[in-house]
C-alpha positions as CSV (number, residue, x, y, z in Angstrom):
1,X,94.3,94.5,104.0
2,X,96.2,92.0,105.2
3,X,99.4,92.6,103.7
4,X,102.9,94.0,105.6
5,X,103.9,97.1,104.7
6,X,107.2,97.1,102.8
7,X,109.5,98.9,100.5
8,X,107.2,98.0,97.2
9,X,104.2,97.3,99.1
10,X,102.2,99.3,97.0
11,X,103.5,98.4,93.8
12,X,102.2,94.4,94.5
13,X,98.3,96.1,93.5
14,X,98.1,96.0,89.5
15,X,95.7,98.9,89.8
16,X,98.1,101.0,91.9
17,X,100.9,100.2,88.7
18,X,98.4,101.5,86.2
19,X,97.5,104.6,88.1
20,X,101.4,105.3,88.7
21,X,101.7,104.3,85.1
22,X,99.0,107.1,84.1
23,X,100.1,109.7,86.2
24,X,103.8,109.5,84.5
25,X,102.4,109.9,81.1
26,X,100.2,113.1,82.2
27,X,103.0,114.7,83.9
28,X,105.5,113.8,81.2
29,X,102.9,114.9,78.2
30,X,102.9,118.1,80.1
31,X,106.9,118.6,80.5
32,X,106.5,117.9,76.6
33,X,103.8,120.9,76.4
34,X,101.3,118.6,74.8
35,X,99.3,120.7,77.5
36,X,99.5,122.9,80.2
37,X,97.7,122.4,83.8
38,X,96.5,126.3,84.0
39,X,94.2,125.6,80.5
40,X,92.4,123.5,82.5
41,X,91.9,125.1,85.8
42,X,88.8,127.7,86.2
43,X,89.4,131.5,85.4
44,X,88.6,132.0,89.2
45,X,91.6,130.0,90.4
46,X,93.7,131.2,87.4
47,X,93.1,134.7,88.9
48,X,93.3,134.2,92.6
49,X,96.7,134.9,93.2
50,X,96.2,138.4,92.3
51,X,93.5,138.8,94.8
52,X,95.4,137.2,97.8
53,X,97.8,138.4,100.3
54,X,101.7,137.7,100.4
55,X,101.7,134.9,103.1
56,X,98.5,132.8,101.2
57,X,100.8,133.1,97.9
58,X,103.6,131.9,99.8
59,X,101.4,128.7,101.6
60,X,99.9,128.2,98.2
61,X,103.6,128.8,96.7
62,X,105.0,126.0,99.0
63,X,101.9,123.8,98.5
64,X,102.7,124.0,94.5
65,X,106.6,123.6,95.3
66,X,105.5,119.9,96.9
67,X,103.5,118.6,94.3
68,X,106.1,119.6,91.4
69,X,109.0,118.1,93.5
70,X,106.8,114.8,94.3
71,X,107.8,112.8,91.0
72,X,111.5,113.2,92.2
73,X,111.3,113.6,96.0
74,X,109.0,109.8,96.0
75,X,112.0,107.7,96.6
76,X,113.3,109.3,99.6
77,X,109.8,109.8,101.0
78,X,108.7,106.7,100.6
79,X,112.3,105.6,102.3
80,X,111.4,108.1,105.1
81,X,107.7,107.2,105.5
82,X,108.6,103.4,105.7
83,X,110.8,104.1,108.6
84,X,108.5,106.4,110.1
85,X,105.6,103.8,110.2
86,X,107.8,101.8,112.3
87,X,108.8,104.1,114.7
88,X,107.1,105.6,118.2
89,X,105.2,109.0,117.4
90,X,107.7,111.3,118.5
91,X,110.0,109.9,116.8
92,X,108.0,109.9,113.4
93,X,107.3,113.3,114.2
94,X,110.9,114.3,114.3
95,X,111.0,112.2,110.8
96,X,108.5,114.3,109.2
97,X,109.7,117.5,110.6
98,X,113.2,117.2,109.2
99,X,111.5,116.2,105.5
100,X,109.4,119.3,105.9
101,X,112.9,121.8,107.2
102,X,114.6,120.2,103.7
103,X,111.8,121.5,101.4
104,X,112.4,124.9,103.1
105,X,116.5,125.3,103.7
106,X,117.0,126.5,100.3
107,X,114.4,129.2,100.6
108,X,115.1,129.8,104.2
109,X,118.7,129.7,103.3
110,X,118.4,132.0,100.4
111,X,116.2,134.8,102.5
112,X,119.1,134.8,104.6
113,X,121.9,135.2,102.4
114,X,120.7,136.3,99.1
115,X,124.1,136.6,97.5
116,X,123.0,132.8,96.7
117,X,121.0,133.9,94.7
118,X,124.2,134.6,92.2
119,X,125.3,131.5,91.5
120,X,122.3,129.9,90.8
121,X,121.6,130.2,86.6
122,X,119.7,132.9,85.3
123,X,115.9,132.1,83.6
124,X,116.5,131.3,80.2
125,X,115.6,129.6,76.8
126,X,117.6,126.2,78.6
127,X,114.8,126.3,81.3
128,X,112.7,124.6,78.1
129,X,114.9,122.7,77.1
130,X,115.7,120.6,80.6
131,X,111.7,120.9,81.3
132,X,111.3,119.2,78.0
133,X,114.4,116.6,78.7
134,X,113.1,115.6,81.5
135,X,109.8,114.1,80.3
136,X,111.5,111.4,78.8
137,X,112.6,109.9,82.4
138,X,108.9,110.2,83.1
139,X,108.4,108.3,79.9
140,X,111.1,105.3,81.0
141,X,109.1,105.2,84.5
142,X,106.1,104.4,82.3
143,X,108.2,101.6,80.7
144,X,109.7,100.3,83.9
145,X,105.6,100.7,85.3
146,X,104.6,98.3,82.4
147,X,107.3,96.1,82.9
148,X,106.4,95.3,86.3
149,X,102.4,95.5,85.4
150,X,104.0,92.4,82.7
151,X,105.3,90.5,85.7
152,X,102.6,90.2,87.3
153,X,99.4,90.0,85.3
154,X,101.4,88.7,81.8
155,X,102.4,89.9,78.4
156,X,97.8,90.7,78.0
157,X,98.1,92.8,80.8
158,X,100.7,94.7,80.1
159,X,99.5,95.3,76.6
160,X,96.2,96.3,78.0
161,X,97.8,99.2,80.2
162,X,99.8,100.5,76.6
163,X,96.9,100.8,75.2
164,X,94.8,102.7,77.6
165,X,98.2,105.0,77.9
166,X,98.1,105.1,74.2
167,X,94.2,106.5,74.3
168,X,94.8,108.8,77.4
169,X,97.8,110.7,75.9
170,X,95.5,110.8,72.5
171,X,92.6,111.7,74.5
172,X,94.7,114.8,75.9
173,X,95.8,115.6,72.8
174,X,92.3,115.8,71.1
175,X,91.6,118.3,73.9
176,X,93.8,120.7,73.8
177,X,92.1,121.3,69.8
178,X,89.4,122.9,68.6
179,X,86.5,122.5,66.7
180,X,86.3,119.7,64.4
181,X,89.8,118.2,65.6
182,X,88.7,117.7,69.1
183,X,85.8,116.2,68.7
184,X,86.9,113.7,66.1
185,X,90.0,113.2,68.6
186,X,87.7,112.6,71.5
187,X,85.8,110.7,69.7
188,X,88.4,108.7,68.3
189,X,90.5,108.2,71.9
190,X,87.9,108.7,74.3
């Protein structure tokens, strides 16, 4: 397009702030348990894993692993992707395979030594609580989003994007209702 690729080259596009900005609000709405992704996916892929073999569930385990870890692995990725983009190929390669060797060392290092697997906490009732306390870092990336969204297009731009967040976390909400309470929700946000 013209531009040069950067550190925050893809936050200079308004649309690609209030995309980000959406996406932040959906994930932390969920952390929240306003909704939950598996409501919305079809029975078939709800059921799938059961009719799958152990190394698809683990590809489809790791795939799932990626995408959860994404809101918190961005920075560094984007840091490593940067550098890669300005490297020779085999040398971008190397980048990509050392970011793909630390998604797996804690799994790999754990099937090697599973005493590990001691010290790390047991699944509990806090495993809410921190899923639910972490939305709200979501929520002050939506604030930070806006702020920047404000920088550039103005104070009317930035209240545009709060309100279509405003409608897309009510829109959600209606949803996950029934009867008479989603419809007048989706009516109302949608």
């Amino acid at each position: 397009g013209g531009q040069l690729l950067g550190w925050d080259f893809q936050l200079q596009n308004p649309y690609v702030i209030a995309t980000l900005a959406a996406l932040f609000t959906v994930i932390a709405l969920n952390l929240l348990n306003v909704f939950t992704v598996g409501q919305w996916l079809p029975s078939a892929w709800q059921n799938a894993d059961k009719n799958q073999n152990a190394a698809t569930q683990a590809f489809f385990s790791g795939i799932l692993a990626i995408l959860i870890s994404s809101p918190c692995s961005a920075p560094f990725v984007g840091a490593a992707l940067s550098l890669a983009l300005q490297l020779p190929a085999p040398l971008a390669l190397a980048v990509f395979a050392c970011m793909g060797l630390g998604v797996a060392l804690p799994v790999l290092l754990a099937s090697f030594f599973p005493r590990i697997l001691q010290w790390l906490p047991k699944p509990g009732a806090w495993m809410e609580g921190l899923r639910q306390f972490m939305a709200f870092p979501m929520l002050a990336t939506v604030v930070w989003l806006a702020w920047v969204l404000g920088q550039q297009s103005g104070i009317a731009g930035m209240a545009v994007l709060l309100t279509l967040l405003i409608l897309l976390a009510g829109f959600i909400w209606a949803w996950q209702h029934q009867g008479m309470v989603r419809r007048l929700g989706a009516a109302f946000f949608g």
